[in-house]
C-alpha positions as CSV (number, residue, x, y, z in Angstrom):
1,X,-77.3,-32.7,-66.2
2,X,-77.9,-29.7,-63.8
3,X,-79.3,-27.8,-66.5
4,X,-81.9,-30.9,-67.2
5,X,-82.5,-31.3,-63.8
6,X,-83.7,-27.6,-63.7
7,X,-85.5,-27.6,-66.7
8,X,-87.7,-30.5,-65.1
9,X,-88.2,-28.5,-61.7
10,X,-89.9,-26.0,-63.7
11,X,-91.6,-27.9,-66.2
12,X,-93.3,-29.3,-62.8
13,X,-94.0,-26.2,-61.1
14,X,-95.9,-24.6,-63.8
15,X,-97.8,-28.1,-64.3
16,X,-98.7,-28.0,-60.8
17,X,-99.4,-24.1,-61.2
18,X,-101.5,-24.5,-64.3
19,X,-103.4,-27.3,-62.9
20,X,-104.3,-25.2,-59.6
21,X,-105.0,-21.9,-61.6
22,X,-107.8,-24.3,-64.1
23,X,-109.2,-25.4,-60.9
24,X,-109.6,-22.4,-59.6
25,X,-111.4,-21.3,-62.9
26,X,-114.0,-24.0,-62.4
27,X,-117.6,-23.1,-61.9
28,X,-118.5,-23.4,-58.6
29,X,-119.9,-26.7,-57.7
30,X,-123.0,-25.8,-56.0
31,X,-124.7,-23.5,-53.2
32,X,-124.9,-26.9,-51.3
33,X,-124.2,-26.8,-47.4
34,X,-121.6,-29.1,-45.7
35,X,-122.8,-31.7,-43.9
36,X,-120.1,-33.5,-42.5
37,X,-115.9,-32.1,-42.5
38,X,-113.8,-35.8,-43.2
39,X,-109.8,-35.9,-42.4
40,X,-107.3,-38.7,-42.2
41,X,-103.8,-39.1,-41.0
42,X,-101.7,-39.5,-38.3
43,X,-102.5,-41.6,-35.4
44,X,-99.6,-39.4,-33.3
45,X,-102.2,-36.8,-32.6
46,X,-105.0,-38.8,-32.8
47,X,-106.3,-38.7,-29.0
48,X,-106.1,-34.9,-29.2
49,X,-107.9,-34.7,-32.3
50,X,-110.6,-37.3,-31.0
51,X,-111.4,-34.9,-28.3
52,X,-112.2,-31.6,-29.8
53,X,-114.3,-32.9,-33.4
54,X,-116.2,-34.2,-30.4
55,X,-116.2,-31.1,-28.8
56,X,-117.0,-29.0,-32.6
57,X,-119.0,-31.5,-33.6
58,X,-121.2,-30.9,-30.8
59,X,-121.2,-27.2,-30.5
60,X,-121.9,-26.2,-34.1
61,X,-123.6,-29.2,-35.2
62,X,-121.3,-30.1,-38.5
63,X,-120.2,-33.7,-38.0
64,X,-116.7,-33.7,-37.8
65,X,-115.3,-37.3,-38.9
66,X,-111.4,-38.9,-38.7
67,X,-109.5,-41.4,-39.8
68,X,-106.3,-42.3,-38.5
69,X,-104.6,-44.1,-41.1
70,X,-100.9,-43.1,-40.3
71,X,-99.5,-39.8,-42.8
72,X,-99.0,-41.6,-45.7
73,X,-102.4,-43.0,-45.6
74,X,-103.5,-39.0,-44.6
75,X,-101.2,-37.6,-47.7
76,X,-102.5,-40.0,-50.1
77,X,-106.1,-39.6,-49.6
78,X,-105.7,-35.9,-50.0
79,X,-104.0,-36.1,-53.0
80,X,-106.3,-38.5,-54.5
81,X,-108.9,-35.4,-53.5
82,X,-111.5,-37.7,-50.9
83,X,-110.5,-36.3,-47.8
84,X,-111.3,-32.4,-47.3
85,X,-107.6,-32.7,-44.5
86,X,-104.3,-34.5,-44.4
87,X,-103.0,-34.9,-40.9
88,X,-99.2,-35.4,-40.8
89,X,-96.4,-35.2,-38.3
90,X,-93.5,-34.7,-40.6
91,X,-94.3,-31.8,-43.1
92,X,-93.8,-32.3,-47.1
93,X,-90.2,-31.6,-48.2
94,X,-89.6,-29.6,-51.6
95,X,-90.0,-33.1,-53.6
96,X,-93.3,-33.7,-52.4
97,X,-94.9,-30.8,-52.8
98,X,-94.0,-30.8,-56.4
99,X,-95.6,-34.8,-56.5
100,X,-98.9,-32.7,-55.4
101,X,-101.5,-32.1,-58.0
102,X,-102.3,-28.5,-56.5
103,X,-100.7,-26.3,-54.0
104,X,-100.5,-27.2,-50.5
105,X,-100.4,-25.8,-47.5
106,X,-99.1,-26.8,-44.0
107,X,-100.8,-25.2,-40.7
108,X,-99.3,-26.1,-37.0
109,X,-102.3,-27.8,-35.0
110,X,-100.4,-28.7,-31.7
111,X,-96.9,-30.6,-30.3
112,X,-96.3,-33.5,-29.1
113,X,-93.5,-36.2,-28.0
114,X,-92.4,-39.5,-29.4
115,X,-91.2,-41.3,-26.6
116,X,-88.9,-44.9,-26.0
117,X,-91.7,-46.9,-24.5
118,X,-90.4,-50.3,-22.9
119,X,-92.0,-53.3,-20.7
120,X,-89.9,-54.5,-18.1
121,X,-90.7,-56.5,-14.7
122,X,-90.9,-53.8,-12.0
123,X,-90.7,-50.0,-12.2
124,X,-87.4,-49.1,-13.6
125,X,-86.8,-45.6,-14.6
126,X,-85.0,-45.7,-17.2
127,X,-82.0,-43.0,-18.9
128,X,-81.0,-43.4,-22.4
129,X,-78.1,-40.8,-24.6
130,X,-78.6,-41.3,-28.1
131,X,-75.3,-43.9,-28.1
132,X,-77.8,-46.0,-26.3
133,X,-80.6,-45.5,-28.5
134,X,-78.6,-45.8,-31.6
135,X,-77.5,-49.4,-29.8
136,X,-80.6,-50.7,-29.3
137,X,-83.0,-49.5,-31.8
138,X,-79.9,-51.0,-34.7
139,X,-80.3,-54.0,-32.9
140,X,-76.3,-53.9,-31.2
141,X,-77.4,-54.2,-27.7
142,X,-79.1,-57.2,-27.6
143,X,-79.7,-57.4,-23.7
144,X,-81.4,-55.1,-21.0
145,X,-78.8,-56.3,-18.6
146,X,-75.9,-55.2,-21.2
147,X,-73.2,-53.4,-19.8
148,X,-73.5,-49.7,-21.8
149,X,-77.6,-49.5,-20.8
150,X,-75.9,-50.1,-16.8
151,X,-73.5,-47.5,-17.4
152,X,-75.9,-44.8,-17.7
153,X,-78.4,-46.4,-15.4
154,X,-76.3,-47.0,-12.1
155,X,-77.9,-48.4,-9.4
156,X,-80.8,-50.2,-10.8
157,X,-81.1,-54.0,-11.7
158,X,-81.3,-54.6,-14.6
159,X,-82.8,-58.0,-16.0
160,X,-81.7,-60.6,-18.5
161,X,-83.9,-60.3,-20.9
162,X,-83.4,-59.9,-24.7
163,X,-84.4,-56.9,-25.9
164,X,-87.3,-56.9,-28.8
165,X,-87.4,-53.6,-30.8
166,X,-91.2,-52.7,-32.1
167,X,-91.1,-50.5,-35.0
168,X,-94.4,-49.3,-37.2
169,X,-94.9,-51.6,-39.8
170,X,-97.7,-48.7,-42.2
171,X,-95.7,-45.1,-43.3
172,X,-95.8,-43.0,-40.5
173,X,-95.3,-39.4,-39.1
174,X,-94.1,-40.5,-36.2
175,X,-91.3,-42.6,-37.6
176,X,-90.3,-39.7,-39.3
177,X,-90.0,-37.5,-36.4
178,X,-87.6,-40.8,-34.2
179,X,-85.9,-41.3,-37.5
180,X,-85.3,-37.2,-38.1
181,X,-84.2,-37.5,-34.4
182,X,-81.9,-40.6,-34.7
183,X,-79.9,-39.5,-38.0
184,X,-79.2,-36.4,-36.4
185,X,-77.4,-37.8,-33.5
186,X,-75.9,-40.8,-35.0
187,X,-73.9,-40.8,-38.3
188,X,-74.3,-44.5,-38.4
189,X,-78.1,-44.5,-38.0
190,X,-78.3,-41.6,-41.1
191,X,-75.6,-43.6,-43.4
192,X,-77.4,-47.3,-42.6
193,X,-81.2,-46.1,-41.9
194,X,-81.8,-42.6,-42.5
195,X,-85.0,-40.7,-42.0
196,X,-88.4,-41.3,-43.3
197,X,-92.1,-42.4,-43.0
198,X,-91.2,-46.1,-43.3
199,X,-87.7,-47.2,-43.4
200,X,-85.9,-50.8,-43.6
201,X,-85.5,-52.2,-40.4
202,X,-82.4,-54.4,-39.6
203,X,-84.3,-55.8,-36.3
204,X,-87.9,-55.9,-34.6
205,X,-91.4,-56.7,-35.5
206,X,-93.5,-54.5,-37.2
207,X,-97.0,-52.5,-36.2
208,X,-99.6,-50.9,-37.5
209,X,-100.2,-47.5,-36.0
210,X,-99.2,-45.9,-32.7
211,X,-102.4,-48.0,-30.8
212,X,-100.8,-51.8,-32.9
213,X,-97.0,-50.8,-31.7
214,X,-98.2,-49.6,-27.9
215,X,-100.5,-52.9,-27.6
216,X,-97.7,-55.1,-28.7
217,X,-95.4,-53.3,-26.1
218,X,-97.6,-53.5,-23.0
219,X,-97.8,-57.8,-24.1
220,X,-94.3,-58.4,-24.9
221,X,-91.8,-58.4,-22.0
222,X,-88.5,-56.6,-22.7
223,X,-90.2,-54.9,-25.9
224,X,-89.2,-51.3,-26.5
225,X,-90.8,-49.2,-29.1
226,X,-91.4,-45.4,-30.6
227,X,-94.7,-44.1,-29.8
228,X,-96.5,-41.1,-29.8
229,X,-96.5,-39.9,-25.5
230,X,-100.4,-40.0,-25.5
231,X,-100.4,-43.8,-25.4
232,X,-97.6,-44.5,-23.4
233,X,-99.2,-42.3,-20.6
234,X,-102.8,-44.0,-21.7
235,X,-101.4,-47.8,-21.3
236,X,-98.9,-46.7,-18.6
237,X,-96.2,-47.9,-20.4
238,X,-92.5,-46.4,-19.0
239,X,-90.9,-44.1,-21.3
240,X,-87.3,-42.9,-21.0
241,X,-85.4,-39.8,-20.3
242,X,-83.8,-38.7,-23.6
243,X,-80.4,-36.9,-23.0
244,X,-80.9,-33.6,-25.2
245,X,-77.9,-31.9,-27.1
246,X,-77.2,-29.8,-23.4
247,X,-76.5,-33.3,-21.9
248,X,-79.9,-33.0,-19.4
249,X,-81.7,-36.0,-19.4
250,X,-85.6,-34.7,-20.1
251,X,-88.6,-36.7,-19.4
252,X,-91.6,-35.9,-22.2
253,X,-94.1,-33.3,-20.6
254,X,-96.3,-30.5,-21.2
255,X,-93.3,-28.0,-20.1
256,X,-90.7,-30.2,-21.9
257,X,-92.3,-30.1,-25.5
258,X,-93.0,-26.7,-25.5
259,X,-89.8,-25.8,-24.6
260,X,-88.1,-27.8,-27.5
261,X,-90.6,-25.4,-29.4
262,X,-88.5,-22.0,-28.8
263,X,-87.3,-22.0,-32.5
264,X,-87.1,-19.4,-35.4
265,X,-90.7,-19.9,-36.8
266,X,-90.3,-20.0,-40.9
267,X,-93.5,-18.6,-42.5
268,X,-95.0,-22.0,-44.0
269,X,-94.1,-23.3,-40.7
270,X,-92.2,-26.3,-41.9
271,X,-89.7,-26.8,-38.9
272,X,-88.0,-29.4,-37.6
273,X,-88.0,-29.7,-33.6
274,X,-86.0,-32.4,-33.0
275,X,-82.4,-32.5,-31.5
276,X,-83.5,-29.0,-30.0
277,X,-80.8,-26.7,-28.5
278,X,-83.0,-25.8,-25.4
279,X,-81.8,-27.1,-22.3
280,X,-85.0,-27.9,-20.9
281,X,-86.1,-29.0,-24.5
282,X,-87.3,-33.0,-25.2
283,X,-85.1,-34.1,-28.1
284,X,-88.2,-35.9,-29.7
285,X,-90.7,-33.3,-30.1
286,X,-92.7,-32.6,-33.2
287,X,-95.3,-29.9,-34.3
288,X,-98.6,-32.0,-36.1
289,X,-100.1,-30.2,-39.1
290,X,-103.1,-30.3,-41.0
291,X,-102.5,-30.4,-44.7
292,X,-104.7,-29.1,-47.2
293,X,-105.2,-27.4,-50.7
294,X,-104.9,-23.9,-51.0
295,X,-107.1,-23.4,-53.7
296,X,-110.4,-25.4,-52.3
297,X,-112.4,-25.5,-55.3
298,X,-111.6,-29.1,-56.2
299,X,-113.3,-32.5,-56.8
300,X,-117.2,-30.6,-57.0
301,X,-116.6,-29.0,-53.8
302,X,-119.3,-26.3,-52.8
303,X,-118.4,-22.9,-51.4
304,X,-119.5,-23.8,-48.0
305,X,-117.8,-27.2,-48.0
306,X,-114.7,-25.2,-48.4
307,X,-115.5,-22.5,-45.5
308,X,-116.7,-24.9,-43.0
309,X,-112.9,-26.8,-43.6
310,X,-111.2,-23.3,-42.6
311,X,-113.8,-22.2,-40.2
312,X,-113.0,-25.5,-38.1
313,X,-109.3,-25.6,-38.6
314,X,-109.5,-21.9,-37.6
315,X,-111.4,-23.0,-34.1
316,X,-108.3,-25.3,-33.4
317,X,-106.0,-22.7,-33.4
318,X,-108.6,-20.6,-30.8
319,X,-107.9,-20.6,-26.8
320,X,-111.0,-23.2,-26.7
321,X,-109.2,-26.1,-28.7
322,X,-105.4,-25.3,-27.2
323,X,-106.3,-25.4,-24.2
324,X,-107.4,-29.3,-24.4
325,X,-103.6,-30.1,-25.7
326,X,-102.8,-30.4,-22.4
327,X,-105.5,-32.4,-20.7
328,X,-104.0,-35.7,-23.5
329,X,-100.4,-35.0,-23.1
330,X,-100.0,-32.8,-25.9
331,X,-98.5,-29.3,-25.5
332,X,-100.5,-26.1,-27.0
333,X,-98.6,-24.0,-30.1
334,X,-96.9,-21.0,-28.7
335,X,-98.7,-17.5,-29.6
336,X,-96.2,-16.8,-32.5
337,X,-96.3,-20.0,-34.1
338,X,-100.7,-19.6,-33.6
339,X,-100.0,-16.4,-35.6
340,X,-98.2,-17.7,-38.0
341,X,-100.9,-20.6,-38.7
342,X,-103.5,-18.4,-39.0
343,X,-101.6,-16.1,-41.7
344,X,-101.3,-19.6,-43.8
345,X,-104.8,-20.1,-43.4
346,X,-105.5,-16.6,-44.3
347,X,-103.9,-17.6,-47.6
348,X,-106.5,-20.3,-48.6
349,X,-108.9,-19.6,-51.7
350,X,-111.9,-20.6,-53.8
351,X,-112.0,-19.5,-57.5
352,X,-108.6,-17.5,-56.3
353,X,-110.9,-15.1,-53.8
354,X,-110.3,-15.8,-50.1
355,X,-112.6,-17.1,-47.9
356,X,-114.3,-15.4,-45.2
């Protein structure tokens, strides 16, 4: 069986290899210029991303559209070759980059938080540990007024209201990056639940996209919900202070996020930031990455079509574009994790030549 199993690995990769190396080999599609740059994908980052296509779009005059369709939507319009970006907040394991029909690659844009937004009467500032979250999010603690949410949260009154869980109802990067979070601290979560885009929910109502699950929060007393920490500060929705592995109870922020980003950068910058080990780290943090073919020569593309992708994706790793991460409640990529990027991007090609 193991031996099948590795025959059909490598009967994939060279399928996928063979597939990128012919379209490399194509004839270049034309001399045409670009006239508009299209991505789709997360809604996580969405705000941030809103901002500076603006802001390029405006400066250099190439129309910079985006769709945020969640990243599965994102994934699957770049695979089906209609989209010239993916955005996604969880990265492509081993499996599906092999589902691909080309080589991909991933390149750090900015992090951000996923935060437990609730709606209660007043202004209750709520603490969760992840016992808590487990509780309520599996649908265990069915009151805000229950006695384990007082425990931690001494002092405060809590009402009697039932507890709705919101969850997003289209495959998501951001319910990858709670779900990542939650089967790391809770064995019952991983074994029941687990991690993924979309996942079976034993509770809750369903939304579509970080905007549909923030709206139905802010509407529905004694919801709580995952959400990206954009639109809870946006709708003024509460959100929670996560207790992190080094038992501090951290409040998403600028400072917070960045801190949970002090990890070992790996050199296709797939890493997981959740559950970090800094002190001052959120628990919930997430880097959000652009997704894109390395060889660019694909579905009639033109030369410049393919330079005017990596010359903008190039100006969002720049000083200009990171320094807006702040100014929507994202956090900017540290300078190591910026190098690395640009040394993935450096590794994009048309007819196997780089692109300059």
């Amino acid at each position: 069986m193991k031996k099948f199993q590795l025959l059909f690995t490598i009967v994939i990769v060279v399928a996928m290899m063979t597939s990128c190396e012919n379209a490399g080999k194509e004839k270049a599609a034309s001399t045409k210029k670009a006239k508009t740059i299209t991505g789709a994908g997360a809604t996580f980052p969405q705000p941030y991303y809103n901002k500076i296509f603006k802001t390029y779009t405006n400066e250099k005059g190439l129309l910079v559209t985006y769709g945020g369709i969640g990243s599965g939507g994102g994934i699957r319009s770049l695979k089906d070759k209609i989209v010239d970006f993916a955005a996604s907040d969880a990265f492509l394991d081993d499996q599906k980059l092999a589902n691909m029909p080309c080589e991909v690659l991933h390149v750090p844009t900015c992090l951000g938080a996923v935060v437990a937004a609730y709606n209660l009467p007043g202004e209750l500032k709520l603490k969760f540990t992840p016992e808590l979250m487990e509780g309520i999010f599996m649908g265990e603690i069915k009151k805000w007024n229950d006695a384990k949410i007082a425990a931690v949260n001494p002092g405060i009154k809590l009402p009697e209201i039932e507890i709705t869980v919101v969850y997003r109802s289209d495959g998501s990067g951001t319910t990858f990056i709670f779900s990542d979070y939650m089967s790391k601290v809770s064995t019952k979560w991983k074994e029941k639940i687990g991690a993924g885009k979309a996942l079976k929910w034993p509770i809750g109502i369903g939304a579509k996209g970080n905007p549909g699950v923030s709206g139905t929060i802010n509407q529905t007393e004694g919801a709580i919900g995952y959400i990206g920490s954009e639109y809870a500060f946006a709708m003024g929705i509460p959100a929670a202070s996560i207790q992190n592995k080094a038992g501090n109870f951290i409040l998403p922020s600028v400072e917070s996020v960045s801190s949970a980003a002090k990890v070992e950068m790996l050199v296709d910058t797939r890493v997981s930031l959740t559950n970090t080990d800094a002190v001052d780290g959120y628990p919930i943090s997430s880097f959000s990455w652009l997704i894109l073919y390395k060889e660019q020569n694909y579905s009639n593309r033109s030369p410049d079509q393919a330079l005017q992708t990596i010359k903008l994706i190039d100006w969002m790793l720049s000083s200009e574009a990171q320094k807006e991460t702040s100014k929507v409640h994202y956090a900017p990529l540290p300078d190591d994790v910026i190098a690395k990027a640009k040394a993935v991007l450096a590794k994009v090609t048309y007819n196997g030549k780089p692109l300059k």
